[in-house]
N, C-alpha and C positions, 0 to 999 in steps of 0.2 A: 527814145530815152525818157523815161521817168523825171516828171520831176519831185526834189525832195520832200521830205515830209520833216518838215522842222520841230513837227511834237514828237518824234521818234527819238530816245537818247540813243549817244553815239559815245561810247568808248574808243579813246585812239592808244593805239602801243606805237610807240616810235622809237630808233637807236637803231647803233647802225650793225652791220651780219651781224651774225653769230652770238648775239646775246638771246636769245631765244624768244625773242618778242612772236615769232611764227609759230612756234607751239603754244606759246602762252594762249595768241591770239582764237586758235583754232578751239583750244580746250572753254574760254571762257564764253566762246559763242556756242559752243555745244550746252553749257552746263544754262545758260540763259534761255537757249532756244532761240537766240538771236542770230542773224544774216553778218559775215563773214565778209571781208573786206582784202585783199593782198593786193595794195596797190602799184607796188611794184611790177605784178604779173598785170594789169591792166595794160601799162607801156609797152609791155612784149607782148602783150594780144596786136594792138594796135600794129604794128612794125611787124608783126608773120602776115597780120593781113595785106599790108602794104605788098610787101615781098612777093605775096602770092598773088598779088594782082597786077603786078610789074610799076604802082605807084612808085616816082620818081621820091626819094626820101628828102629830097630839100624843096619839093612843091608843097608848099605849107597850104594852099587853100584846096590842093586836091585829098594831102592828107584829110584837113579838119574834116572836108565834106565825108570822106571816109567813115570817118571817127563818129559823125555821129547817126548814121547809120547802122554802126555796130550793135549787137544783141551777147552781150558780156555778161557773165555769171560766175559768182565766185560760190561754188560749192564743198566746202573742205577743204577735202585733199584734191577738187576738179576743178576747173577753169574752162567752160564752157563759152565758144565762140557760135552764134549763132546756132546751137544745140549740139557743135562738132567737142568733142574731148580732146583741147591741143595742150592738156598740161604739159606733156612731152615735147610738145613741138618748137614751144616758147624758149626751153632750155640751151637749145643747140648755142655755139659761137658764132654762126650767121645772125640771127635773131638776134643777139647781146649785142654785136656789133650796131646793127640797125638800128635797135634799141636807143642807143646812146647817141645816135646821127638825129630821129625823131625828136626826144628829149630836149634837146639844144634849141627846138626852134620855140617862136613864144607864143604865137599860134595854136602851134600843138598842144602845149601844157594846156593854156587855157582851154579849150577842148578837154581834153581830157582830165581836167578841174571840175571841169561840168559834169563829166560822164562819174567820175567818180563822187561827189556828192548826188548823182540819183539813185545812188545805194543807200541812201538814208530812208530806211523806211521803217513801219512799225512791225516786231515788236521792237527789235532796235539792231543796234548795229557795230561792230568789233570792227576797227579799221587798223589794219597792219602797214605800217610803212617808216616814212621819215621824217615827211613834212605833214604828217596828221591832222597832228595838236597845234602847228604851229600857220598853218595854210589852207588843208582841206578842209578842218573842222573846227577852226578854233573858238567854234562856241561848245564846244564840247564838255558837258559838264565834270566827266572824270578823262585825265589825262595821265598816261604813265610813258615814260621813259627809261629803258633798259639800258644799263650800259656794262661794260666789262674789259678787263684790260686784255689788248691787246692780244697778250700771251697764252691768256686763256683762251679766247677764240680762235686763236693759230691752231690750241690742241684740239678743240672741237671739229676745227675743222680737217685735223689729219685723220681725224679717230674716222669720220665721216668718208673721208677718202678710203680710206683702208676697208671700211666696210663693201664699198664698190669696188674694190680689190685696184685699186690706186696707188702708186707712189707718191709720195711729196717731202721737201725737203721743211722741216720745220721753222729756221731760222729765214726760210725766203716767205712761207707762210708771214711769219710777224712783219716784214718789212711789206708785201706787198697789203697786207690790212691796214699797218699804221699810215702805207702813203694813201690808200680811199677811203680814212678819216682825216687824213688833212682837205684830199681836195672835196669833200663831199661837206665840211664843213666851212670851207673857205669858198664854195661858192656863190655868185652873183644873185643865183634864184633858188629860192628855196635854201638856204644851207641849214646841215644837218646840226640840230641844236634843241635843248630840252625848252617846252615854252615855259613863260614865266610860272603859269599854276599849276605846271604838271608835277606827278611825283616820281622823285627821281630815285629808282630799285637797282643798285649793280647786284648782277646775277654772278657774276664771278665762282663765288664759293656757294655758289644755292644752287636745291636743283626746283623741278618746273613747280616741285608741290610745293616747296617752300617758298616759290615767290607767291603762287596763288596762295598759300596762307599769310602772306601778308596784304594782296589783294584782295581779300574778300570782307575785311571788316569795312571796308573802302563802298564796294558793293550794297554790302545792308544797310550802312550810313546813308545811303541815297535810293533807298528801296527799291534796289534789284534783284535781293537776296531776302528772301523770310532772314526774322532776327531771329 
């Protein structure tokens, strides 16, 4: 594991699905030339490795010693485990289940608190997640926050389904989103919440180029972007 490079800035997008903080994030490290961050997929690297090595998922000091053995890489659209490609692999409902057993312990996080700030590196750095701005990086000189109601990300999220030739029922969509913003904000550690200096963009009625037009004069105000 890397350690960070504190002169490297560090962009965080935080908020919770389906406000498009994951495209934003991907397009803004592309257009910087900057290193990519889905911390989220971090957790679920951790937990297929566990899986596939038959680690007991409430051994907390067999995980950490895991964890920081890992060789993690967040490339685009790839997520690279020790040089294997499991973006696919991470998705399954095995994996999310684990995922969420890992997660719980405090050991774990902090582990992998570590492992995700030694992605700070130069030229800099787009971090996708929840507790960014508020945990990972909160010295982070620009902070945004995406949010969107509800209802909107229900339909994002049918539309998405449907394109994977999906069923889903729309009105169980908004109830199962609106209950993992209550408890993702109502939780113990980490809960999901905008930090004090961040700036808070609802994408609601925007699409990805209209938030990045309002991100970008953000950008050249802090000389990441020629004026």
């Amino acid at each position: 594991m890397n350690k960070p490079n504190l002169n490297a800035p560090v962009i965080t997008i935080d908020g919770p699905a389906g406000v498009g903080k994951g495209t934003l994030a991907h397009q803004l490290a592309a257009d910087l030339g900057w290193a990519f961050l889905d911390s989220g997929a971090i957790y679920r690297v951790a937990a297929l490795y566990a899986l596939r090595h038959a680690i007991p998922l409430d051994n907390e000091d067999a995980l950490v010693d895991a964890i920081r053995t890992l060789d993690i890489d967040c490339q685009q659209a790839l997520i690279l485990l020790n040089g294997e490609n499991v973006s696919e692999a991470i998705r399954n409902e095995t994996c999310a289940s684990a995922t969420s057993k890992i997660a719980a312990l405090p050991q774990v996080r902090q582990a992998l608190l570590a492992l995700q700030q030694s992605f700070q590196q130069l030229p800099g750095l787009v971090a996708d997640g929840r507790d960014m701005g508020t945990v990972v990086f909160a010295h982070a000189p620009l902070k945004l926050f995406l949010t969107a109601s509800a209802e909107v990300r229900a339909e994002r999220r049918l539309k998405q389904l449907k394109r994977q030739g999906l069923e889903a029922d729309l009105a169980q969509l908004v109830k199962d989103i609106s209950e993992r913003d209550y408890r993702d904000a109502n939780r113990a550690v980490a809960p999901l919440k905008a930090a004090a200096d961040a700036q808070v963009i609802d994408t609601s009625r925007l699409s990805v180029a209209e938030v990045k037009a309002l991100v970008t004069p953000m950008l050249r105000a802090l000389g990441y972007l020629p004026a």
